[in-house]
C-alpha positions in Angstrom: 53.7 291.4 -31.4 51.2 289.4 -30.0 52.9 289.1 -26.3 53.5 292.6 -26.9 49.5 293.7 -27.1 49.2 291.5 -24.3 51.9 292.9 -22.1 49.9 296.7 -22.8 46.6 295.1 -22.2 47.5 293.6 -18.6 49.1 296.7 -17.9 46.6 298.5 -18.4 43.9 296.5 -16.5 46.5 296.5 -13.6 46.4 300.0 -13.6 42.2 300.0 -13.6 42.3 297.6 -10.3 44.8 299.6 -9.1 42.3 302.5 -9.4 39.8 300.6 -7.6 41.8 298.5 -4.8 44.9 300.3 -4.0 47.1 302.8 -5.8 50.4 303.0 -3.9 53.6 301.2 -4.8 52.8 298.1 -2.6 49.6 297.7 -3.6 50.0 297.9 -6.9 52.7 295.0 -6.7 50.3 292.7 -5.1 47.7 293.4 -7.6 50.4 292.1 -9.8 51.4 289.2 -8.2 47.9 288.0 -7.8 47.0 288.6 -11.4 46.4 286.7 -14.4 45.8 287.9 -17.9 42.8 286.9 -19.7 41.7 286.1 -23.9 38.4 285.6 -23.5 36.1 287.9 -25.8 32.9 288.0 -27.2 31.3 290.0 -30.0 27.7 290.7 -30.7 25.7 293.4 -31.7 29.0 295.3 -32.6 29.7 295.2 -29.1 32.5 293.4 -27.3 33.0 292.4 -24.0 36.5 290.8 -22.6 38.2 289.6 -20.4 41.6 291.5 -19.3 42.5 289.7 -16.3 41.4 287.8 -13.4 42.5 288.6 -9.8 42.3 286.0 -7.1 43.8 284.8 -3.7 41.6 281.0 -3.4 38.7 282.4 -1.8 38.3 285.5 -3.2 38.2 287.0 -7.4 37.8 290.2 -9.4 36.9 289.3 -13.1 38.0 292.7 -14.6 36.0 293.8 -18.3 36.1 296.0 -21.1 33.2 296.7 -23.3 33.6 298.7 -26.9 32.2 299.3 -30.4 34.1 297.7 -33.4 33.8 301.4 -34.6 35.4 303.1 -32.0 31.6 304.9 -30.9 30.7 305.7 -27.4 29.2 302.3 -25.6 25.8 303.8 -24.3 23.3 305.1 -27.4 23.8 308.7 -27.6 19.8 310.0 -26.8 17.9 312.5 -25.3 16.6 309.5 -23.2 19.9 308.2 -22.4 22.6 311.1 -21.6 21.7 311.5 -18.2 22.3 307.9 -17.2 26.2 309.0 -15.4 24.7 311.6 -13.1 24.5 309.1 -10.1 20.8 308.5 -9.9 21.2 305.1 -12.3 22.9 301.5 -11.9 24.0 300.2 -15.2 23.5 296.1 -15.3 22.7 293.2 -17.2 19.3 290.9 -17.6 21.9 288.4 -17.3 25.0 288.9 -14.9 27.1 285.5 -15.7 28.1 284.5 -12.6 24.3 284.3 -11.1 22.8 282.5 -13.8 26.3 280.1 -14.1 26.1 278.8 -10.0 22.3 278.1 -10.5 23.2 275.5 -13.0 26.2 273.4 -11.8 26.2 271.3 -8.4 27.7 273.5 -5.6 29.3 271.5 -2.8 27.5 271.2 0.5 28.0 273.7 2.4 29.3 276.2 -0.1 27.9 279.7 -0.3 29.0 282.7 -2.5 28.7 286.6 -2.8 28.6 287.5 -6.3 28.9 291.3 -7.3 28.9 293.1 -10.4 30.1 297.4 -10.0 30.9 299.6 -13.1 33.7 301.7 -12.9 33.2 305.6 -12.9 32.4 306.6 -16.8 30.9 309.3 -18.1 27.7 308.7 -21.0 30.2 310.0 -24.0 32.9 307.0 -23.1 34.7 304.5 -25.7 35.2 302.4 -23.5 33.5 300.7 -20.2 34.9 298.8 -17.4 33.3 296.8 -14.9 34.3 293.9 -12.4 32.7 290.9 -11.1 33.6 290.4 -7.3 33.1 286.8 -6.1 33.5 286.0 -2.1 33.3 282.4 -1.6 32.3 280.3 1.4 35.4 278.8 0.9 37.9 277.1 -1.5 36.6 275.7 -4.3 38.3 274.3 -7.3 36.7 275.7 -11.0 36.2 273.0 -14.0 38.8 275.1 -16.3 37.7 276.9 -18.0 33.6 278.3 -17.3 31.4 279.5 -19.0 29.1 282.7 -18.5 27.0 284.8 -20.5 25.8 288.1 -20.0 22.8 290.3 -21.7 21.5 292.9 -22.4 23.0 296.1 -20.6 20.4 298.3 -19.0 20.0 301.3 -16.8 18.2 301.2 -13.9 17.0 305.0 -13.3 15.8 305.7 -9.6 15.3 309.6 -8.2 12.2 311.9 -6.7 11.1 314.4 -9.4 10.0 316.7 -6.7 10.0 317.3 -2.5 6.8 315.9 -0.5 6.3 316.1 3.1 4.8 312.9 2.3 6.9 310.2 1.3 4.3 308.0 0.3 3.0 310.5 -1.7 6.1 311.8 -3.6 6.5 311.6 -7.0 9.4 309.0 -7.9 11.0 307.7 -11.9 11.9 303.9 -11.1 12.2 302.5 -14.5 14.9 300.4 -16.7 16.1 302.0 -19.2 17.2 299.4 -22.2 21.2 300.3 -23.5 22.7 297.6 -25.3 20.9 294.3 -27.0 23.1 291.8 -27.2 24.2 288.3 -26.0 27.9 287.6 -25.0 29.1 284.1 -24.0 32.3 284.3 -22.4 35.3 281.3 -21.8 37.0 282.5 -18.5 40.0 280.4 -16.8 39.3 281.2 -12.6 43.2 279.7 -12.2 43.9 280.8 -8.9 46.7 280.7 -6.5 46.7 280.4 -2.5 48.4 284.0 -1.8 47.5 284.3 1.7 48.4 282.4 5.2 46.8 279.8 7.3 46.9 281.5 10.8 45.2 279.2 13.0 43.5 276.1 14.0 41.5 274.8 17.5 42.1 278.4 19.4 38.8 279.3 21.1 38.0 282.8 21.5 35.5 284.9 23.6 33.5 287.6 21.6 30.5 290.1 21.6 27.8 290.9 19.1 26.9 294.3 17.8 24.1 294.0 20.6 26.3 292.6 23.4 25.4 289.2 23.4 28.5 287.1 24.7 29.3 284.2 22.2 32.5 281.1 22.5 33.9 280.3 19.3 36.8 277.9 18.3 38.6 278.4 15.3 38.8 275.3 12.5 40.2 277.9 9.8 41.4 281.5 9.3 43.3 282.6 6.2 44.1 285.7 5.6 45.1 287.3 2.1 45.6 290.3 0.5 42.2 290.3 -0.8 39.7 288.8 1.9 40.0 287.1 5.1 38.1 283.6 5.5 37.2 282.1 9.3 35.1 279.1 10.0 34.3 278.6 13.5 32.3 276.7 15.9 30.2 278.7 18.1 28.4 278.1 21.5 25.9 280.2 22.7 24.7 280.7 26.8 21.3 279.8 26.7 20.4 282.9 29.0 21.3 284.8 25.8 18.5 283.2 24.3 16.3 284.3 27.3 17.4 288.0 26.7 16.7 287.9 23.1 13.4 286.8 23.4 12.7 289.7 25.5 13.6 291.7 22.7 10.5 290.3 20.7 9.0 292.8 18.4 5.3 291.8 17.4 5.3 294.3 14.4 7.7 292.4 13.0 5.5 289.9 11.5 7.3 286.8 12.4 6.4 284.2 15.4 7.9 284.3 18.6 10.3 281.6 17.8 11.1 282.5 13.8 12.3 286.0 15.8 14.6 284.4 17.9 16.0 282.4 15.4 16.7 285.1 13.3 18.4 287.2 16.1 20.7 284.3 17.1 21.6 283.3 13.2 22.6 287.2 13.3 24.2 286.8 16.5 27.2 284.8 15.7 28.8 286.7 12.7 27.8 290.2 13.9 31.2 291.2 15.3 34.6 293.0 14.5 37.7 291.2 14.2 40.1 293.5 13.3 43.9 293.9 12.0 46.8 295.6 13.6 49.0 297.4 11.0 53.0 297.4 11.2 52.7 301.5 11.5 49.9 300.7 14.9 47.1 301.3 13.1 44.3 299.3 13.5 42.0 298.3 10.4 38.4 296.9 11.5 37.1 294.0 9.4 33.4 293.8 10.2 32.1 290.2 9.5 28.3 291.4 8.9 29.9 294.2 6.3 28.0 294.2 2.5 30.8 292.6 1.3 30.8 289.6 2.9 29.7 286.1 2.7 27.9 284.2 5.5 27.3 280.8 6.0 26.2 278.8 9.5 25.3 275.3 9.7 24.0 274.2 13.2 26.6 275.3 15.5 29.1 276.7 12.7 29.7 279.6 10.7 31.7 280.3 7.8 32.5 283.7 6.7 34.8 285.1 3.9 35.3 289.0 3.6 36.1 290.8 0.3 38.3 293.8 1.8 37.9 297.5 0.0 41.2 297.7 -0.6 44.5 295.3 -0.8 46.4 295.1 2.0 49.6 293.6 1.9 50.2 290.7 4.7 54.2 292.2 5.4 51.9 295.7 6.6 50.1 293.2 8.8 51.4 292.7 12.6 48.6 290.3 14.1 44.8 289.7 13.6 42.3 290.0 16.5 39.4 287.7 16.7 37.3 288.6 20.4 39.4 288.2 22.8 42.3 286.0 20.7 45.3 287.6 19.3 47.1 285.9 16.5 50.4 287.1 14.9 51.0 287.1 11.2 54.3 286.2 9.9 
């Protein structure tokens, strides 16, 4: 009975990440094969939060939830203050997000770096049940102490619109306020087991690029591994020093910062603001911007380490070759 609750309950949070990373046939197998159910819970309140599954690839994860009443009752208090909180002008969160608070208290390795998300699935005020995922794009592979610990609390909304139309933006009249949902304190026990799904595509190949600006950069590749989920590179990078000359030039006064702190900002931007991009078995070609909100960016002197969290699975027999500048690189 018990394996048989826990076959419905995967299937069932297969079937939300499908909804949120890929729906067709293929998709939805890889979502399987790079899933693992979950039995962590927590009750408080009357509330509970779990854990139905984990999805990972080695640098990349999706920590899928469920939160409910013991009595069956919509999550989200059911006021006058409240029942407007679906209608797309609020962000439901958490004083306490779990994986945020978690990294600021263990050692990190040098040079590791992570993106940490947290998104709430579509839901409407009046819903049993709510499901939302924690995204994690790291710098690079890291191995978890089995299992961790986070805690989240206190759901809130955040409620942010214009009450009215001004000519003057300064002047018009704006709600930004949190609005409190759920008290309560939930400490959850997650295993981040995780396999390495993807392929190791390349190692010492140098490769010319351009920035979104059309600064010319070198790089050499020390790593790219591509999965389903995300695709990780770290490079070494050499920039002309006549780039340098043109950025300066560039120099905006207005923009507070020193001569020098601008032009170190432009060339930290410099060497992860381009496109690699993925041609598809059918010819199609899927861009995989490096400076996109979902990735994670890390240089240190003359290298860069980048991990991208894709919208969407994509399946590596759909994938004919990655191209990095000017470097092509097939993918068996």
């Amino acid at each position: 009975l018990c394996a048989a609750c826990a076959s419905g309950a995967l299937q069932e949070a297969l079937s939300v990440l499908a909804s949120q990373f890929g729906s067709d046939p293929k998709q939805q197998e890889v979502i399987g094969d790079l899933t693992r159910p979950s039995a962590a819970s927590a009750t408080d309140n009357g509330v509970t939060i779990s854990v139905d599954a984990v999805m990972g690839d080695g640098n990349s994860l999706v920590v899928l939830y469920r939160m409910e009443r013991a009595d069956g009752q919509p999550v989200l208090p059911q006021t006058e203050e409240t029942k407007n909180v679906s209608d797309g002008n609020n962000t439901l969160g958490f004083e306490e997000d779990g994986f945020t608070q978690y990294f600021a208290q263990v050692e990190i390795p040098d040079h590791f770096t992570l993106y940490s998300n947290l998104e709430f699935l579509d839901f409407q005020v009046t819903d049993p049940v709510l499901y939302f995922y924690h995204q994690l794009t790291l710098s690079h592979d890291m191995t978890f102490p089995e299992p961790i610990e986070i805690t989240l609390k206190n759901l809130y909304s955040h409620e942010f619109y214009s009450t009215g139309m001004s000519y003057n933006l300064k002047e018009a009249p704006v709600v930004d306020r949190n609005i409190p949902l759920v008290e309560g304190s939930w400490t959850l026990s997650i295993s981040l087991e995780q396999d390495r799904t993807g392929v190791q595509l390349a190692q010492g190949q140098t490769f010319h690029a351009e920035s979104i600006h059309g600064y010319p950069f070198t790089g050499t590749l020390q790593s790219a591994y591509l999965s389903p989920l995300s695709l990780s590179l770290v490079y070494d990078f050499t920039i002309d020093p006549s780039v340098r000359e043109e950025i300066a030039q560039t120099y905006d006064p207005d923009s507070g910062l020193p001569l020098e702190a601008w032009i170190s900002q432009e060339m930290h931007l410099l060497e992860a603001s381009f496109s690699p991009y993925l041609t598809r078995t059918d010819d199609s070609q899927t861009p995989v911007p490096l400076y996109f909100e979902n990735a994670d960016i890390f240089t240190d002197g003359s290298q860069c380490r980048v991990t991208v969290f894709f919208d969407e699975i994509l399946p590596l027999d759909t994938i004919e070759s990655i191209t990095i500048g000017d470097l092509t690189i097939p993918v068996s």
